[in-house]
N, C-alpha and C positions, 0 to 999 in steps of 0.2 A: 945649267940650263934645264929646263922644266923638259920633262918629256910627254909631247904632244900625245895627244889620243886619234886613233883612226879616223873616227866616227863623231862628228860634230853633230850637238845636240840641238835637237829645233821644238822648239814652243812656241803657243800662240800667248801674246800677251797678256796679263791674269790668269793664267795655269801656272801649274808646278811641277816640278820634275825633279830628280832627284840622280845623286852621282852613291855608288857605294863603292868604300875602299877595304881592302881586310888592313884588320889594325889590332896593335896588342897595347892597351893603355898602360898594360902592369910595366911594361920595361920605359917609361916615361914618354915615350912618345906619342905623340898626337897630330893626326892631322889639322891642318890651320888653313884654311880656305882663304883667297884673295880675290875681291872681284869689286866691279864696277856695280855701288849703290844706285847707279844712275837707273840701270839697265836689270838689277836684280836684285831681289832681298832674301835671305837666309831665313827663313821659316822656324825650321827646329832641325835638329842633331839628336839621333840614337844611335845607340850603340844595341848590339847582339853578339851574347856570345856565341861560339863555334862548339863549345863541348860542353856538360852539364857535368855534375859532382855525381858521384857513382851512386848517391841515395835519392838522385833526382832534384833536389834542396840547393836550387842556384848555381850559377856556375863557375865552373872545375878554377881553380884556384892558377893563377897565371896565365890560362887557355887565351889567345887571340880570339877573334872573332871580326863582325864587320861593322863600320863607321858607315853610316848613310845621312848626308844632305839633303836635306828638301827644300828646291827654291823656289821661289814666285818669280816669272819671268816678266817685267814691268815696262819694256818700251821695247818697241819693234827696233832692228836693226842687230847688226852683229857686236857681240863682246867676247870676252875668256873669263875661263872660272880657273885658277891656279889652286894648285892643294900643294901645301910644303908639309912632307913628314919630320917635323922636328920637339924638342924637347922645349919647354917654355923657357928655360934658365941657357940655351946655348944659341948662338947665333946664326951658325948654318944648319940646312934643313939634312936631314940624312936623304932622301929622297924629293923628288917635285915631280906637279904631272901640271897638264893642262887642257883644259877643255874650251872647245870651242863653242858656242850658244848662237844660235840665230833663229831670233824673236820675229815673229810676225804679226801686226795688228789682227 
């Protein structure tokens, strides 16, 4: 079961908002976001590393760092945005979250 977030997120319809998770892509995992097309659209996905290679020249070789979502919130009323932290080749998520969304015209 996904674990809830305190703080449910409110947008006005046509804004955007955005969730960040820390994430380490080297060890295969990735967050995968699930959500209602109806009520929202995925914009774009970056990623930032956490730590830099000691010569400055990109960064540090397996370092985590953070995943941020950016959504466009497209019809008033309430939805969830779920994030399952898992591998794309295995079926269960190692971790899940979930976020609550409420849009307003």
């Amino acid at each position: 079961m996904p674990t809830p977030t305190d703080k449910p997120i409110k947008a006005a319809a046509g804004t955007q908002f955005a969730i960040e998770l820390e994430s380490n892509p080297t060890t295969g995992y990735e967050w995968q976001p699930v959500f209602s097309p109806e009520k929202v659209r995925l914009v774009r996905r970056e990623r930032s590393p956490a730590a830099r290679q000691a010569d400055g020249e990109g960064p540090a070789f397996g370092a985590g760092g953070t995943e941020r979502f950016v959504f466009e919130a497209l019809a008033a009323g309430a939805t969830v945005i779920g994030m399952a932290l898992k591998r794309s080749w295995e079926p269960a998520a190692l971790e899940e979250r979930s976020y609550r969304v409420s849009v307003r015209r």
